[in-house]
Residue, then its C-alpha position, 0 to 999 in steps of 0.5 A: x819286819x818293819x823298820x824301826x828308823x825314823x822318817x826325817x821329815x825335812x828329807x820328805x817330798x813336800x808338796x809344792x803348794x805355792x805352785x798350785x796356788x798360782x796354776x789356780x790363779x792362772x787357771x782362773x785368768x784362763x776362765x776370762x781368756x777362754x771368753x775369746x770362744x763366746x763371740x760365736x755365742x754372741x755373734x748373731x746378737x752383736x749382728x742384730x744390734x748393729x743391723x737396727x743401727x744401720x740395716x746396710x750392715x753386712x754379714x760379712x761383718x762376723x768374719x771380720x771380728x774372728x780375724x782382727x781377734x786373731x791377729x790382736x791375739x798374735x800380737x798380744x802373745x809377743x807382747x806378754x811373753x817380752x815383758x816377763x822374759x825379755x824386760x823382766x816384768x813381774x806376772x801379776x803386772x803383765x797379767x793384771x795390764x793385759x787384763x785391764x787393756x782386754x776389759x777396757x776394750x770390751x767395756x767400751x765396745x758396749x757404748x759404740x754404735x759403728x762398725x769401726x770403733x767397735x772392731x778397735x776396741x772388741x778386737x783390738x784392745x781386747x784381743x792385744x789384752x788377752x793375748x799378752x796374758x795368754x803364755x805368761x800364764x803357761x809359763x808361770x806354771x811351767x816354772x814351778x812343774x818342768x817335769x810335767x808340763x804337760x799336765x799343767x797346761x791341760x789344767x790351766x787351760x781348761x779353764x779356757x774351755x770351762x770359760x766358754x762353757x760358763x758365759x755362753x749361758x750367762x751371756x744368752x741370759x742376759x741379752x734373751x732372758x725369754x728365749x726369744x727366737x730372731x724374727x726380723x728376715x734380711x733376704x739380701x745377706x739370708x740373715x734372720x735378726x733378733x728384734x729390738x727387745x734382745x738386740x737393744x739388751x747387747x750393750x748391758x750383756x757387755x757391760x755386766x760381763x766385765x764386772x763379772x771378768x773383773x773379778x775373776x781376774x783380780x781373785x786370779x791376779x792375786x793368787x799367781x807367783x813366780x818362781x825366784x830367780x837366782x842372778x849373778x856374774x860369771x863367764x862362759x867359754x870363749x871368754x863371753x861375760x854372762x850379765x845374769x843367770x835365772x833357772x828356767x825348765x830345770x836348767x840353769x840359763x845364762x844370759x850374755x853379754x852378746x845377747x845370746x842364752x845359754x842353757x846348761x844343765x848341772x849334773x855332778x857324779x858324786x859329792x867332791x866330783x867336778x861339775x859336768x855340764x850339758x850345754x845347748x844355745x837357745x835361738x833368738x827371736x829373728x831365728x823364727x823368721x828363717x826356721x822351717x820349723x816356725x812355717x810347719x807349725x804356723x801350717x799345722x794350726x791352720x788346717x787344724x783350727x779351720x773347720x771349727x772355726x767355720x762352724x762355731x762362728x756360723x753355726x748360731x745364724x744358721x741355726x736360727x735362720x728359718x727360711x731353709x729349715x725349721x728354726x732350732x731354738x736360741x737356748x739349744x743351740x747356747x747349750x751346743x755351743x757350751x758343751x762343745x767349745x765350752x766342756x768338752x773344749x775343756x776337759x780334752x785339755x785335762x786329758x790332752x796334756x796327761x797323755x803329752x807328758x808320756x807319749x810327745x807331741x809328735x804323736x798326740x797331733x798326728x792323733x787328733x789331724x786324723x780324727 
């Protein structure tokens, strides 16, 4: 038999709708941030423009891009993550700050014509751009969804992977609307160019893709929130005066005066019991520098990202180089590259985060190193 009481609706879930607005935003910045994958798409185009510019311009030039985006990129996730957490800066202004410093950079780089100034405003102000907005979007969805935080990051940043799988067919639209194949042979660095009609096209591919960026970022700017905090005044144990107390991943987080956080979970037994708390010290910046952990990670992600960092960065000027093999085709290898750092990149994120959240990360990374 049914029961006949009533459901009071104000004691029903409600579904958190302010937070999957902003996982939206975030997800739609990550579409723009994502583009960090393109520069393998581009790179042989890139290349060819600046070699009819000066044909003394080395191959080695691509690895330099690959590795002053990284460490922009290192930078830049310093950068955002201290202004929303330290310097309690709002998301949409690091965000929005980040994402204009990025455009700004890569609408610049399309007017340069050295190696120098094109390295400072691609990989500098672009890689610092995207870097500062890169975990201040994670952590605006992690705020609203602690208890699933693996699934929000999946979400979120498959549109890091989606990004790259969209713009590698935009761009090679843009810059080589006819599917040309390079044609120019350079037997000292065994590389073969495209001719000056695509490669002269590389500076209006830029161009137009920052208008496209633009707004996307704006629509997603828009959109994302975070969650209220709460402030006050109390003390801690040993007398230490807390300066403020924000919630974060659930926990109540107390900040001293000492500069140290606190984080305490509140649990009560029962309506008029005393309040129970779990504490646990969460480490200062300077800790990363001496903790072992820190190493191990940093060790990991090398020889986790090595070889597919390899082949998406070479995989396009082999490819097209047809003085070894037969020449593949410019539009196969764009559509390689968009199912493979684009969709698939994408949508194992989704899949990826699920899974984290029931059976940790230990075993998911021992998992994909062994694949």
């Amino acid at each position: 038999m049914q029961s006949d009481i009533p459901i009071n609706p104000s004691t029903a879930p409600k579904r958190n709708w302010k937070g999957i607005i902003s996982v939206a935003g975030c997800f739609l910045v990550m579409i723009y941030l994502g583009c960090f994958f393109l520069w393998g798409n581009i790179s042989i185009y890139v290349l060819s423009y600046f070699y009819e510019i000066d044909p003394t311009t080395s191959y080695d030039f691509i690895f330099l891009v690959d590795s002053f985006l990284v460490l922009s990129n290192w930078i830049g996730y310093n950068v955002g993550t201290y202004l929303l957490k330290n310097r309690r800066w709002h998301p949409k202004l690091v965000i929005g700050l980040g994402c204009a410093l990025s455009l700004g950079g890569v609408f610049l780089s399309s007017y340069t014509r050295s190696l120098g100034l094109y390295l400072a405003c691609y990989c500098g102000m672009n890689g610092i751009g995207t870097g500062a907005c890169y975990f201040v979007a994670l952590i605006c969805g992690w705020e609203y969804f602690p208890d699933t935080k693996g699934l929000v990051t999946g979400v979120i940043l498959s549109g890091y992977g989606f990004g790259a799988f969209i713009f590698a067919q935009v761009s090679t639209k843009l810059v080589n609307p006819t599917g040309a194949q390079p044609t120019i042979y350079d037997p000292v660095n065994d590389v073969t160019y495209f001719a000056p009609d695509v490669a002269d096209r590389v500076p209006y591919m830029l161009r137009t893709l920052v208008c496209i960026w633009t707004a996307i970022v704006v629509v997603g700017v828009a959109l994302i929130t975070r969650k209220s905090e709460r402030k006050e005044t109390a003390e801690v144990d040993a007398g230490v005066s807390v300066e403020e107390t924000i919630m974060s991943d659930g926990k109540q987080v107390n900040k001293s005066s000492n500069g140290s956080y606190i984080a305490q979970s509140v649990k009560y037994s029962d309506a008029s019991g005393p309040v129970e708390l779990e504490t646990e010290q969460i480490r200062g910046i300077t800790y990363c520098f001496y903790s072992i952990r820190t190493y191990q990670f940093f060790f990991m992600l090398i020889i986790s990202t090595i070889f597919g960092t390899l082949f998406s960065y070479t995989y396009k000027i082999y490819g097209e180089n047809g003085a070894q093999h037969p020449a593949i085709s410019d539009g196969l290898l764009t559509w390689a590259a968009s199912i493979g750092s684009g969709l698939v990149n994408g949508l194992s994120r989704i899949v990826i985060g699920t899974i984290l959240d029931r059976v940790g990360f230990k075993t998911i990374i021992t998992i994909l190193m062994l694949i």
